[in-house]
gemmi code that builds the backbone of each chain (N, CA, C; Angstrom):
import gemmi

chains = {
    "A": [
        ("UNK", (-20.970, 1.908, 8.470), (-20.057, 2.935, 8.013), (-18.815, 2.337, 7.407)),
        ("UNK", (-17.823, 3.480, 6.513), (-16.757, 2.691, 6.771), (-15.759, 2.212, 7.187)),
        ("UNK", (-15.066, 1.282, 6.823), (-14.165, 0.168, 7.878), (-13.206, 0.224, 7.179)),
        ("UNK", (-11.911, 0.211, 7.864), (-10.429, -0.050, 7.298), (-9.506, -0.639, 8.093)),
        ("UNK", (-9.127, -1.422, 7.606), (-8.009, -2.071, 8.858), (-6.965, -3.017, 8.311)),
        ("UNK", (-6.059, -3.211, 9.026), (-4.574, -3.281, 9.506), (-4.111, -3.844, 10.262)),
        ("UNK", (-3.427, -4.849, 10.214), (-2.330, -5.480, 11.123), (-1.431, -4.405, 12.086)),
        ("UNK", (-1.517, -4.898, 13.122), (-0.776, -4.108, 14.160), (0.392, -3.822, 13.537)),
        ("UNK", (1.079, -4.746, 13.866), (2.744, -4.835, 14.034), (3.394, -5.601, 13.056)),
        ("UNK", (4.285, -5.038, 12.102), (5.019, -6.004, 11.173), (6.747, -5.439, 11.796)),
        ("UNK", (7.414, -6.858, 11.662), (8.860, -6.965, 11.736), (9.395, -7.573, 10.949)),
        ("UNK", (10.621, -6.493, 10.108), (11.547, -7.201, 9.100), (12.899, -7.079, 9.411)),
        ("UNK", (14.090, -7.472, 8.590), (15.253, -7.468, 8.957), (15.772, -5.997, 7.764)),
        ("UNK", (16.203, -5.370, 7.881), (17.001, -3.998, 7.277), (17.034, -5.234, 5.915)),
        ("UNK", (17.239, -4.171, 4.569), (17.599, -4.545, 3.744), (16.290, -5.770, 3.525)),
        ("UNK", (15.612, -6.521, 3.904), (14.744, -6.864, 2.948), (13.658, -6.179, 2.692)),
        ("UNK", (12.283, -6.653, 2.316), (10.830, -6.088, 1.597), (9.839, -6.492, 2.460)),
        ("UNK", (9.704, -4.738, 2.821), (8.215, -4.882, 3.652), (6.770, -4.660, 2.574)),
        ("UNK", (6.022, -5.886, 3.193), (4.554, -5.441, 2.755), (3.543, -5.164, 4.069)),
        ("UNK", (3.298, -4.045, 3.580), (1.826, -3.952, 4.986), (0.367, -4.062, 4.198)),
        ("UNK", (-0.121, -4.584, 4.618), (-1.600, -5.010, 3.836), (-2.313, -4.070, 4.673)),
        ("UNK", (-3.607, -3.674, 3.932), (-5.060, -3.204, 4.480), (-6.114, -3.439, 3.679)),
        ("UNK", (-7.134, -3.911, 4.296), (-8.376, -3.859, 3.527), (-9.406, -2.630, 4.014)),
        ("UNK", (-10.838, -2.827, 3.282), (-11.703, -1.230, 3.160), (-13.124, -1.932, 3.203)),
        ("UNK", (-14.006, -0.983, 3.122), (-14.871, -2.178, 2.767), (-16.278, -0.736, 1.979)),
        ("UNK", (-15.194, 0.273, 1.648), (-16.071, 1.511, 0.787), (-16.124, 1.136, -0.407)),
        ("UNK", (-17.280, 0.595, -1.223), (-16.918, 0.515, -2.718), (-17.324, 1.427, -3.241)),
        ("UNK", (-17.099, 2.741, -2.442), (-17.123, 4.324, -3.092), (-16.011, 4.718, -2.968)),
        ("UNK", (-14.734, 4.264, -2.849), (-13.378, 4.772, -2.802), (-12.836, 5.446, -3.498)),
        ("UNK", (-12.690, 7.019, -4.088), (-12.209, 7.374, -5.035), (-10.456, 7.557, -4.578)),
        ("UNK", (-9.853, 7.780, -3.360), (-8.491, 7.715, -3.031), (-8.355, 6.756, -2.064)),
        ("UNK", (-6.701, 5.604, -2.261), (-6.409, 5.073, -1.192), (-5.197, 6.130, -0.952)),
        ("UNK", (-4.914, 6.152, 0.097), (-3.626, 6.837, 0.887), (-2.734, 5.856, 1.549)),
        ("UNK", (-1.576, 6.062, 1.592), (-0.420, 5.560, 2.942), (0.158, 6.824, 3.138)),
        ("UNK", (-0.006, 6.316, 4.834), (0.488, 7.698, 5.521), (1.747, 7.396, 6.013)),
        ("UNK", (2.872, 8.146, 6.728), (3.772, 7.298, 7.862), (4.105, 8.457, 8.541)),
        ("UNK", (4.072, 7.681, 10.122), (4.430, 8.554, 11.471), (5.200, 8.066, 12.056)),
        ("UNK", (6.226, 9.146, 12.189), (7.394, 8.436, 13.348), (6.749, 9.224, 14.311)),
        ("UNK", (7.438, 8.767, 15.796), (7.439, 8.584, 17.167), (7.495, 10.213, 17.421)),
        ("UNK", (6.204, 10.538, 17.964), (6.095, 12.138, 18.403), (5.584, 13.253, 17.418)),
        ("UNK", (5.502, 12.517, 15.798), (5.607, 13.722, 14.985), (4.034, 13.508, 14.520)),
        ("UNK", (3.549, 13.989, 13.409), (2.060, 14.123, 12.467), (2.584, 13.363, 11.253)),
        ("UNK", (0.924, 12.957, 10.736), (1.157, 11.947, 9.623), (1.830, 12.870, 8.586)),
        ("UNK", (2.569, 11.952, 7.617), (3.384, 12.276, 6.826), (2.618, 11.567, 5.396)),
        ("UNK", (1.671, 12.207, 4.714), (1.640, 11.279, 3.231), (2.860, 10.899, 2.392)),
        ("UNK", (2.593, 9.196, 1.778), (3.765, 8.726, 1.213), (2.927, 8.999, -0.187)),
        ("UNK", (2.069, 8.250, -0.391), (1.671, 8.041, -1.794), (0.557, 7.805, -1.895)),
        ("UNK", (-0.307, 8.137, -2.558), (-1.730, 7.786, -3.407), (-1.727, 7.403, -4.062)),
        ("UNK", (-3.466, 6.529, -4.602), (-3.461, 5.751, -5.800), (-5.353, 6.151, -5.954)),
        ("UNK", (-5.399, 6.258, -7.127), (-6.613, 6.569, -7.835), (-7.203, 5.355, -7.723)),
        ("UNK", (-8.624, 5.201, -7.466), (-9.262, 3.810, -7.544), (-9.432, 2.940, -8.756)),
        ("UNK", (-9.207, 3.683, -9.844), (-8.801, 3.231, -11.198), (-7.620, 2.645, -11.735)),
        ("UNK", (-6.672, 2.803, -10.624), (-5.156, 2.339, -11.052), (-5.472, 0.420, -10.093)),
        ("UNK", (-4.464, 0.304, -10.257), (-3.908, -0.686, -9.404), (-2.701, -1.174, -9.516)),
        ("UNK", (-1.612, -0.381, -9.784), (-0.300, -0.501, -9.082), (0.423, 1.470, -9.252)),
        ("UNK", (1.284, 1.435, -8.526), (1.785, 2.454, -8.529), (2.831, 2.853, -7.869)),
        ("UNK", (4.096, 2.731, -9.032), (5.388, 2.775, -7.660), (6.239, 4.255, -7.980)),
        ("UNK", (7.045, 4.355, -6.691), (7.688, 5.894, -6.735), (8.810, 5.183, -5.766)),
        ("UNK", (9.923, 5.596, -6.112), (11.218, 4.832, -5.694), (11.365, 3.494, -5.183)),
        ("UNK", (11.310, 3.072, -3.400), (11.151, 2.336, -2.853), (9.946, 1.524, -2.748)),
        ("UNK", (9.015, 2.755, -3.045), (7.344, 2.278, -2.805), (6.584, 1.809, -4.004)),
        ("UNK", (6.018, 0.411, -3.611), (5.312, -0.019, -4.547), (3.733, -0.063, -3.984)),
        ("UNK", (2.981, 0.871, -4.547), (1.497, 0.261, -4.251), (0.726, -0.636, -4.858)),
        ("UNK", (0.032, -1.712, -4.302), (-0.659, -2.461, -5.129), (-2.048, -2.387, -4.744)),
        ("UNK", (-3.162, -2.109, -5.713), (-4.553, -2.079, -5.323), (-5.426, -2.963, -5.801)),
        ("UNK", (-5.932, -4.202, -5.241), (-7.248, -5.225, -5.639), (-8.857, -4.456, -5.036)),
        ("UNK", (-8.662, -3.685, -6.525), (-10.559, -3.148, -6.014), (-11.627, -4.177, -5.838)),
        ("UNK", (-11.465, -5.222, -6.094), (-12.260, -6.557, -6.435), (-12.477, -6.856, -4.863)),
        ("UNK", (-11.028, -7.153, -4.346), (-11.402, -7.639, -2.964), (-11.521, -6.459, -1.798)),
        ("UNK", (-11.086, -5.419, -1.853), (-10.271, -4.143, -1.730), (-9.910, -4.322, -0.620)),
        ("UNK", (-8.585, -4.488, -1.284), (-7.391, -4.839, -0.501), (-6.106, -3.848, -1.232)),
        ("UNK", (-5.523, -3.516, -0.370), (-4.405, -2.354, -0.533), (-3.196, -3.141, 0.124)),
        ("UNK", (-2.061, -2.505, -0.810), (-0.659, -2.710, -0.202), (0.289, -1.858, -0.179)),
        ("UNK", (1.251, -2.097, 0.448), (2.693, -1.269, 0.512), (3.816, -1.856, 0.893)),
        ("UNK", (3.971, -1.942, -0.610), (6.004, -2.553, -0.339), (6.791, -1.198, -0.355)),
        ("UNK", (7.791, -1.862, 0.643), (8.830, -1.240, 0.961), (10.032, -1.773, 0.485)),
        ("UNK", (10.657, -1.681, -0.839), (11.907, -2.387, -1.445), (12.970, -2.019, -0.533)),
        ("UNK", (14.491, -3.214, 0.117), (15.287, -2.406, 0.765), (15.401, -1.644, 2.309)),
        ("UNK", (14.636, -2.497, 2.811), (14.084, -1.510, 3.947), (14.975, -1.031, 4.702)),
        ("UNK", (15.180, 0.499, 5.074), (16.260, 0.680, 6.281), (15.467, 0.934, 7.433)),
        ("UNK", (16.389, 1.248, 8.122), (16.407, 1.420, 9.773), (15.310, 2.914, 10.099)),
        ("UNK", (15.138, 3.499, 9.228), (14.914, 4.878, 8.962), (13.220, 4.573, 8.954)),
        ("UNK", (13.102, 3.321, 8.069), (11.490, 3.531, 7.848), (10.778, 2.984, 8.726)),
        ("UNK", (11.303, 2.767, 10.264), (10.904, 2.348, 11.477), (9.590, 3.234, 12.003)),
        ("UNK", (8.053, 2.984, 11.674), (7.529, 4.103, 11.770), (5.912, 3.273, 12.118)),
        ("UNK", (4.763, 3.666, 12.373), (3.111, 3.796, 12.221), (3.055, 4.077, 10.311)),
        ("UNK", (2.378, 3.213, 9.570), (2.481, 3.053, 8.651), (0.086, 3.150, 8.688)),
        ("UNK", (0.175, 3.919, 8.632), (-1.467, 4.089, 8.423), (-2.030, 3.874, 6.657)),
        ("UNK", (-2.986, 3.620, 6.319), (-3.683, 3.307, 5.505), (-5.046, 3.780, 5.422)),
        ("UNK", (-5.403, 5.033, 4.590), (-6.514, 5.845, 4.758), (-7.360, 5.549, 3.205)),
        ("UNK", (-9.032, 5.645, 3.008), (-9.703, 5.894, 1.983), (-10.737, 6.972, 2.429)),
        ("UNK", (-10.599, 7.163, 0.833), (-11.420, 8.348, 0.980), (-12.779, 8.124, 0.165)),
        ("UNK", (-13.611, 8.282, 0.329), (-14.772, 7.983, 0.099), (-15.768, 9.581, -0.230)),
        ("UNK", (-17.194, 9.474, -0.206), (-17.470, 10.668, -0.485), (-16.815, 11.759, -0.093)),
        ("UNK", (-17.189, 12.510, 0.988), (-16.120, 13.600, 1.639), (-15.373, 13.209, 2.193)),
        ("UNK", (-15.451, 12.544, 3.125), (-14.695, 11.814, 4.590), (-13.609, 10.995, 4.138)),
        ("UNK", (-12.417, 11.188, 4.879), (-11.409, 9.991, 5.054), (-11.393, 9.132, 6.026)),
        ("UNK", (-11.380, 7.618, 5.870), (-11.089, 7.187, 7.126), (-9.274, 6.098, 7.137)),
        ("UNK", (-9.668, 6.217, 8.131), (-7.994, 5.830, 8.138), (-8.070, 4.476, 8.958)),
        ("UNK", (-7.076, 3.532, 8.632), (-7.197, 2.255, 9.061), (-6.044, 2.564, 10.885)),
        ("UNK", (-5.946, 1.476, 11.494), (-5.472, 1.488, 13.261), (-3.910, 1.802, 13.015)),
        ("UNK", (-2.984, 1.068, 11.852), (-2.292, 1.898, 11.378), (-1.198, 0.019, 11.829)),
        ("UNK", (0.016, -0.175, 11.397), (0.786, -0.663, 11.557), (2.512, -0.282, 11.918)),
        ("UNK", (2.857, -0.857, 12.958), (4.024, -0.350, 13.413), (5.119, -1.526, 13.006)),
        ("UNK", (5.950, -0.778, 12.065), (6.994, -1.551, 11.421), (8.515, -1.579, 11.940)),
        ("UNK", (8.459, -2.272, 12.440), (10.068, -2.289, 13.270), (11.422, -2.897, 11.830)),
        ("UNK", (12.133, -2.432, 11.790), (12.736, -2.970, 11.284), (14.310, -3.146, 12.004)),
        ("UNK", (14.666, -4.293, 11.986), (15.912, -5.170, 12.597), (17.252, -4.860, 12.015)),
        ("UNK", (18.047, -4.201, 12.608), (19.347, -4.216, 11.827), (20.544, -5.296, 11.738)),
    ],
    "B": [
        ("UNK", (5.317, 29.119, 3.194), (4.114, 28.737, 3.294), (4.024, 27.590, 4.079)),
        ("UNK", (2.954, 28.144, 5.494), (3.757, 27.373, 6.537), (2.756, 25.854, 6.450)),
        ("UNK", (1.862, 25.976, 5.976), (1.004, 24.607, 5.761), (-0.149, 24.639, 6.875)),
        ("UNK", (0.019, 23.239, 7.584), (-1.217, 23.418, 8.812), (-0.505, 23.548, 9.781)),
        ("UNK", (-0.805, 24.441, 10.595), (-0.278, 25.080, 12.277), (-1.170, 24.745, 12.840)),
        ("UNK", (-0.646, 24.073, 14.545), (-1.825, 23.994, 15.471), (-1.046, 24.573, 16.843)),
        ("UNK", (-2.068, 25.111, 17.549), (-1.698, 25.279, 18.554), (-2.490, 25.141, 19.869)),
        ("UNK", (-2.279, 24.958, 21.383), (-1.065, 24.634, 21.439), (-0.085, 23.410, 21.090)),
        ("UNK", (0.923, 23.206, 21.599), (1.209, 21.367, 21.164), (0.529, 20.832, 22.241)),
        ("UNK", (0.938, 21.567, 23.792), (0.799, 20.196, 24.886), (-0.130, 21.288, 25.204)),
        ("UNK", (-1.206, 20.410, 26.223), (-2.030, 21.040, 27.138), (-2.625, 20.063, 28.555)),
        ("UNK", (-2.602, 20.567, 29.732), (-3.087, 19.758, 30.472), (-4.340, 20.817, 31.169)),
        ("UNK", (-5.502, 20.003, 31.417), (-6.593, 20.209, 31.593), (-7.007, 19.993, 32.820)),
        ("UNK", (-7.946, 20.265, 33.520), (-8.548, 19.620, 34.866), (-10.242, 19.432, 34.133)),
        ("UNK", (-10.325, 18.333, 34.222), (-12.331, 17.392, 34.772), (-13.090, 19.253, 34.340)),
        ("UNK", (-14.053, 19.293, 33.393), (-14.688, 20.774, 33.408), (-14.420, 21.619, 32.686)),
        ("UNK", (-13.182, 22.083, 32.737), (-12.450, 23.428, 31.892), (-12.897, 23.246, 30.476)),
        ("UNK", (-12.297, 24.509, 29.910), (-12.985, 24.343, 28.530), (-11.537, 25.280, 27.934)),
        ("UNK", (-11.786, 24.893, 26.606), (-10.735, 25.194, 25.807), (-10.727, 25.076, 24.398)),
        ("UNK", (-10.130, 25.656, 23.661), (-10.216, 25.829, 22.167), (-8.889, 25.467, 21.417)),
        ("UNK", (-8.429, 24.396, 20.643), (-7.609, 23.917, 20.168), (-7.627, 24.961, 18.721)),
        ("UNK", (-6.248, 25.673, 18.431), (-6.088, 26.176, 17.122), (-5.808, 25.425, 16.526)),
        ("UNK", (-6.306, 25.356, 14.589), (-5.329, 25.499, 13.350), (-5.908, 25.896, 12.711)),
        ("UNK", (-4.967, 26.376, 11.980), (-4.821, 27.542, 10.684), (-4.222, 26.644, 9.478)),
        ("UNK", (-4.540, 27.443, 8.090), (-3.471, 26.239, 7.106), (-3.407, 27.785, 5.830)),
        ("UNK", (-2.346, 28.070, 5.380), (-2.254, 28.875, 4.452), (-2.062, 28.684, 2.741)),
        ("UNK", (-3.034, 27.108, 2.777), (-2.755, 26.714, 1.372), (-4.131, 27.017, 0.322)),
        ("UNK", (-5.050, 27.720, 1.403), (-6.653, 27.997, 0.993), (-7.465, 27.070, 0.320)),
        ("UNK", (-7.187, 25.502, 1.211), (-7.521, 24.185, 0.769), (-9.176, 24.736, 1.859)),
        ("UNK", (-10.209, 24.183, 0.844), (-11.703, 24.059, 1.261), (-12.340, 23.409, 2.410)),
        ("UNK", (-11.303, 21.888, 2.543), (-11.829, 20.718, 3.262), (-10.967, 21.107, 4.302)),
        ("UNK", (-11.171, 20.632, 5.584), (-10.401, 21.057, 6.457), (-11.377, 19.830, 7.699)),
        ("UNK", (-10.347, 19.118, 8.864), (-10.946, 18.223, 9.497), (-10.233, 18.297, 10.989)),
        ("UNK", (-10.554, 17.506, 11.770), (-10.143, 17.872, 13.079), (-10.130, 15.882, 13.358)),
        ("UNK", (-9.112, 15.529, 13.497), (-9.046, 13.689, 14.579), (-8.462, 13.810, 15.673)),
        ("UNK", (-8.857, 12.418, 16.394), (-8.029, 12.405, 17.232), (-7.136, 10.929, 17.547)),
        ("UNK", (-6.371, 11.010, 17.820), (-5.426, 9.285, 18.074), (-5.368, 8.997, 19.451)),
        ("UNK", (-5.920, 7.810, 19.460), (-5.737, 7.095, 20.108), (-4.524, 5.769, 20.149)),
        ("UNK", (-4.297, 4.962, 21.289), (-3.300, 3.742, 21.214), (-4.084, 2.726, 20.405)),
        ("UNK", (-3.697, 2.154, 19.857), (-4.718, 0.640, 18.899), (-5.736, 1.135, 18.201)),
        ("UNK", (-6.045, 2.425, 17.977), (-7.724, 2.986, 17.685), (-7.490, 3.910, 16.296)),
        ("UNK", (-6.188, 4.157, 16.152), (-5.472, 4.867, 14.862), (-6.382, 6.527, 14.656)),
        ("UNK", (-6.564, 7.026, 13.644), (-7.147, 8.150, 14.312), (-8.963, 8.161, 13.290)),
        ("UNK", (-9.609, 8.963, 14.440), (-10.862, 8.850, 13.968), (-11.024, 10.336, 13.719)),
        ("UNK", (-12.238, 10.390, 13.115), (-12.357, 11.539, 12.720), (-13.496, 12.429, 13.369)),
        ("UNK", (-13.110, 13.764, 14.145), (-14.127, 14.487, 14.699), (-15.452, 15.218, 14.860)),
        ("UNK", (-14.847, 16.040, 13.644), (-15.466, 16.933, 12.579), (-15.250, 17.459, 11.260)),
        ("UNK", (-15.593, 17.728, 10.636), (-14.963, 18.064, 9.288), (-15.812, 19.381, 8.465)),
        ("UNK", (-14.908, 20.101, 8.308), (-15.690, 21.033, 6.971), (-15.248, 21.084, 5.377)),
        ("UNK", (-16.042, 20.992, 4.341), (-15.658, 21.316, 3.351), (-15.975, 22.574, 3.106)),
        ("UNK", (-15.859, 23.895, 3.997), (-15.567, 25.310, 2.902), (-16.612, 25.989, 4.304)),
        ("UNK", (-16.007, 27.226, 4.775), (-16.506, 28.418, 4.990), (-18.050, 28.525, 5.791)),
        ("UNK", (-18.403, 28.627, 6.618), (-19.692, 28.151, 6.878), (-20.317, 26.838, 7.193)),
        ("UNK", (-19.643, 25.883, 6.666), (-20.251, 24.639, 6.425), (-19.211, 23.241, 7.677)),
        ("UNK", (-19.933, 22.936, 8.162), (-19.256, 22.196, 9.392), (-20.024, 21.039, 9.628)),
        ("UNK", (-19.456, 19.405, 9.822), (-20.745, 18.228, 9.927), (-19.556, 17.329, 10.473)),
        ("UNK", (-20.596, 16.320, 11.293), (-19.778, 15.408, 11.994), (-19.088, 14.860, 11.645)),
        ("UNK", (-18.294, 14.046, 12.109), (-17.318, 12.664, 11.768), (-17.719, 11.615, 12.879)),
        ("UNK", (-16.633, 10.756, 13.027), (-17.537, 9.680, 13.606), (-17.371, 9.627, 15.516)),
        ("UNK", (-16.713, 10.654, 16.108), (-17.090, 10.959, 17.440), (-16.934, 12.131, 17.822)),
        ("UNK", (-18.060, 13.000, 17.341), (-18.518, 14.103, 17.455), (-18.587, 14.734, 18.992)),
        ("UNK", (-19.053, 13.730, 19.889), (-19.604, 14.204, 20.658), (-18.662, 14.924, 21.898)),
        ("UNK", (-19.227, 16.758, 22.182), (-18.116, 16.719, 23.333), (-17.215, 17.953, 22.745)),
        ("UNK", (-17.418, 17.964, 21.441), (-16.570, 18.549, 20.486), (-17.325, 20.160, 19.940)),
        ("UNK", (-17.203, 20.998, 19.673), (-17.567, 21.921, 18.779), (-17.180, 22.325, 18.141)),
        ("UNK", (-17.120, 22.480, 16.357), (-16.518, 23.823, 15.654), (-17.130, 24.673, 14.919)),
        ("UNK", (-16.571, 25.278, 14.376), (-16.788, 26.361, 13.633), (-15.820, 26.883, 12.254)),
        ("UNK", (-16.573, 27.547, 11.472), (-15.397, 27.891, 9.741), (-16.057, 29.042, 9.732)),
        ("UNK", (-15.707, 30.293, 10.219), (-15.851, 31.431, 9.698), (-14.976, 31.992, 8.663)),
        ("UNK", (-13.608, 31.318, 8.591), (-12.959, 31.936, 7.496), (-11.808, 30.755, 6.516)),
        ("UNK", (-11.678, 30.295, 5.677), (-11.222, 29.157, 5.214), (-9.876, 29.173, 5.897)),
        ("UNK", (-9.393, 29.967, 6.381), (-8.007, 29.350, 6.803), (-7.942, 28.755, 8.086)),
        ("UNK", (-8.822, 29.423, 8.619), (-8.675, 28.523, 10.652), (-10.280, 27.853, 10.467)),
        ("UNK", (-10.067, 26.604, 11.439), (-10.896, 25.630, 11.965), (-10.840, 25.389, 13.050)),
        ("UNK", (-11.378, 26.030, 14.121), (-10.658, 25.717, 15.894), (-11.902, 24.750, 16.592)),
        ("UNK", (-11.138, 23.761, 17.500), (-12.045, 22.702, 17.783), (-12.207, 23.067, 19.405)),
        ("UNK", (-13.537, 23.393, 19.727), (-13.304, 23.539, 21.207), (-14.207, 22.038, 21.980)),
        ("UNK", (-13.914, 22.544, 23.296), (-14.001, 21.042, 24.035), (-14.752, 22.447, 25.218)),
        ("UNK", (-15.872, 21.786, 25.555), (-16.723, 22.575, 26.358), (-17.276, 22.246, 28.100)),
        ("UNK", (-17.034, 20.956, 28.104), (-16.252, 20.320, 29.256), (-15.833, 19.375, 29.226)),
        ("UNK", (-14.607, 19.519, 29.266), (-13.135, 18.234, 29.774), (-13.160, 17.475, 30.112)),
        ("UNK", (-13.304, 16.157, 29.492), (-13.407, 14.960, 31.018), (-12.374, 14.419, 30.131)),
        ("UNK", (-11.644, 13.095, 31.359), (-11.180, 12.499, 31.079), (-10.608, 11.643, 29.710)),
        ("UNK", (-11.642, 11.101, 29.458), (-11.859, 10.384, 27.690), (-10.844, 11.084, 26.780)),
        ("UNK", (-11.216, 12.674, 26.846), (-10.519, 13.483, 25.687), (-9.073, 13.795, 25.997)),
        ("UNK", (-8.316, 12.808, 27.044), (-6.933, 12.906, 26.504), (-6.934, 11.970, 25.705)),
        ("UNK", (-5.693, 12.633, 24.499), (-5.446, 12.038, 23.386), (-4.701, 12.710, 22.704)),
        ("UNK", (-4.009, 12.844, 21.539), (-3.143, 13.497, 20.508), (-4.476, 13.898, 19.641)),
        ("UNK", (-4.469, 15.391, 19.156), (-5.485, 15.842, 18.470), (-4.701, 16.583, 16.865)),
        ("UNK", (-4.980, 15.688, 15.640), (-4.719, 16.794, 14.280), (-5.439, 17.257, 13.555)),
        ("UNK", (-4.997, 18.379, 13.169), (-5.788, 18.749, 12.272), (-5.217, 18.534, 10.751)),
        ("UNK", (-6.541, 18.529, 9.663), (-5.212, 18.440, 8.462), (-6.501, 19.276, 7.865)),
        ("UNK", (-5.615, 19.167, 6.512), (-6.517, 20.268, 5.402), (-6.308, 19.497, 3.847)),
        ("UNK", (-7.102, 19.598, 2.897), (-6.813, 19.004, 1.863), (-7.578, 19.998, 0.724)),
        ("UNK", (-6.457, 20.127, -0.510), (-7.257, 20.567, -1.413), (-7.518, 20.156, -2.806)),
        ("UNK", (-7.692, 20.308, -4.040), (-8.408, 20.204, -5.388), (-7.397, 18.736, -5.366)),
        ("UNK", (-6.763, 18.976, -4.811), (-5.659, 17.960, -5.645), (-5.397, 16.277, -4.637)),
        ("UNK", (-6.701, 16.230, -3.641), (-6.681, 15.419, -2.883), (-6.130, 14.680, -2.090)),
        ("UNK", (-5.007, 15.548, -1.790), (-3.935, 15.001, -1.503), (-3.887, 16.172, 0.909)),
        ("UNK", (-4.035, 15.134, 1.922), (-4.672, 15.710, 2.924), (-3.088, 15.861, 3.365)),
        ("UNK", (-2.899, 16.990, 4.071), (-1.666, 17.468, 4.961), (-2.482, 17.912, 6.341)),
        ("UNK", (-1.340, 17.210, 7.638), (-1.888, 17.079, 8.939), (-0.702, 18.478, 9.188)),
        ("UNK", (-1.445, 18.553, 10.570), (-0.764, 19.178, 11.446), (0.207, 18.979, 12.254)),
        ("UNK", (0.706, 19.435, 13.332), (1.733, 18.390, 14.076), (0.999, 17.783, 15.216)),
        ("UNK", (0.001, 18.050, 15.565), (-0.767, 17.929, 16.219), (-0.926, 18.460, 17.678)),
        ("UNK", (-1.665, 18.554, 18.199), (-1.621, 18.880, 20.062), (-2.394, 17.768, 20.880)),
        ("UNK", (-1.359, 17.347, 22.508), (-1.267, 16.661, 22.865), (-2.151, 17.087, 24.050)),
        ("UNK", (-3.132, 16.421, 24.505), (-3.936, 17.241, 25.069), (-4.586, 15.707, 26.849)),
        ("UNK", (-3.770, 16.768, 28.114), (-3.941, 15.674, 28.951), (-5.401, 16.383, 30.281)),
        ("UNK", (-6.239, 15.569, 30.128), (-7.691, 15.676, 30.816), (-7.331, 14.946, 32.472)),
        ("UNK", (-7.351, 15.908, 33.618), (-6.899, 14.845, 34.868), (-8.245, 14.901, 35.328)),
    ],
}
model = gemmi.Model(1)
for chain_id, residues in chains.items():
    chain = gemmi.Chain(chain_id)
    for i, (resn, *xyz) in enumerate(residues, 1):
        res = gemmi.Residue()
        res.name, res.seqid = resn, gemmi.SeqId(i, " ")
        for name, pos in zip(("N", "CA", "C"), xyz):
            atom = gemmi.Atom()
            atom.name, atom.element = name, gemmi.Element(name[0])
            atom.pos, atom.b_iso = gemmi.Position(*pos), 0.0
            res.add_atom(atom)
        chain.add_residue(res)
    model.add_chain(chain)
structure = gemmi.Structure()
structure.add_model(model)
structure.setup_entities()
């Protein structure tokens, strides 16, 4: 079936650039997703990317997509204190989404 | 337009009981799914429908039942309780535009 996954835990210092990596292993992927959850609440979608693209940024967020290896990213330009969160990584494939274990990003002030 | 509602948030259970987790979503999105989260296990997926009638597994089905009689609610019942099925349970919904919105989810404790 498919597989997605994620580094647990990333730690940065405020103000620099987070990347959280995930890989997939659907080479039927028509959507990647990043999700983010803070502490108590439901996922929050940040951004999508068409399996045809491979980059795609919207303010802070830069996505980068290697369909070749499929491997997914998410920079975080600037990071504050705010984006302290479960940073999940979902594809979507025929119907089904699956979602990667998810990464918890601490960031250091 | 309130999006996806679930209810309840919290629930505590005893070993047996049975119970029916709501959500509703008022965006008249087709696909509609039910996960659950776990610690280290991120969330898997239960069941899922794409549209009205039509209902098929996800990848731990078991334990679980639903039903789509009408595109806006998807209610997930649990037919006996054990332990295992505490966990945080969401629902989300997604439509034409592929883009999936969760619920807030319900927190659901099995003693």
């Amino acid at each position: 079936g498919e597989d997605v996954e994620q580094s647990l835990f990333l730690s940065v210092r405020e103000g620099d650039s987070s990347v959280i990596n995930c890989t997939y292993t659907d080479s039927s992927s028509t959507y990647l997703y990043w999700y983010k959850q803070e502490p108590g609440a439901g996922l929050q979608l940040l951004t999508y990317i068409f399996s045809n693209m491979d980059m795609k940024q919207d303010q802070r967020l830069t996505v980068l997509l290697n369909k070749k290896d499929k491997h997914l990213s998410l920079r975080i330009a600037d990071t504050q204190t705010g984006d302290s969160a479960i940073y999940f990584c979902a594809e979507k494939g025929y119907q089904k989404v699956t979602f990667g274990t998810g990464t918890k990003l601490q960031v250091i002030p | 337009n309130a999006g996806v509602t679930q209810t309840p948030k919290f629930q505590v259970l005893k070993t047996g009981q049975s119970m029916t987790l709501q959500c509703a979503q008022d965006m008249n999105h087709e696909y509609m799914s039910w996960y659950r989260q776990d610690p280290g296990m991120g969330l898997r997926l239960i069941h899922y429908s794409v549209g009205a009638g039509i209902t098929d597994q996800g990848e731990v089905p078991n334990g679980y039942n639903v039903s789509r009689s009408t595109t806006e609610d998807f209610p997930l019942r649990l037919l006996s309780a054990a332990p295992s099925q505490t966990s945080v349970y969401f629902c989300a919904s997604r439509g034409s535009r592929e883009t999936q919105y969760f619920g807030p989810g319900t927190r659901l404790l099995v003693l």
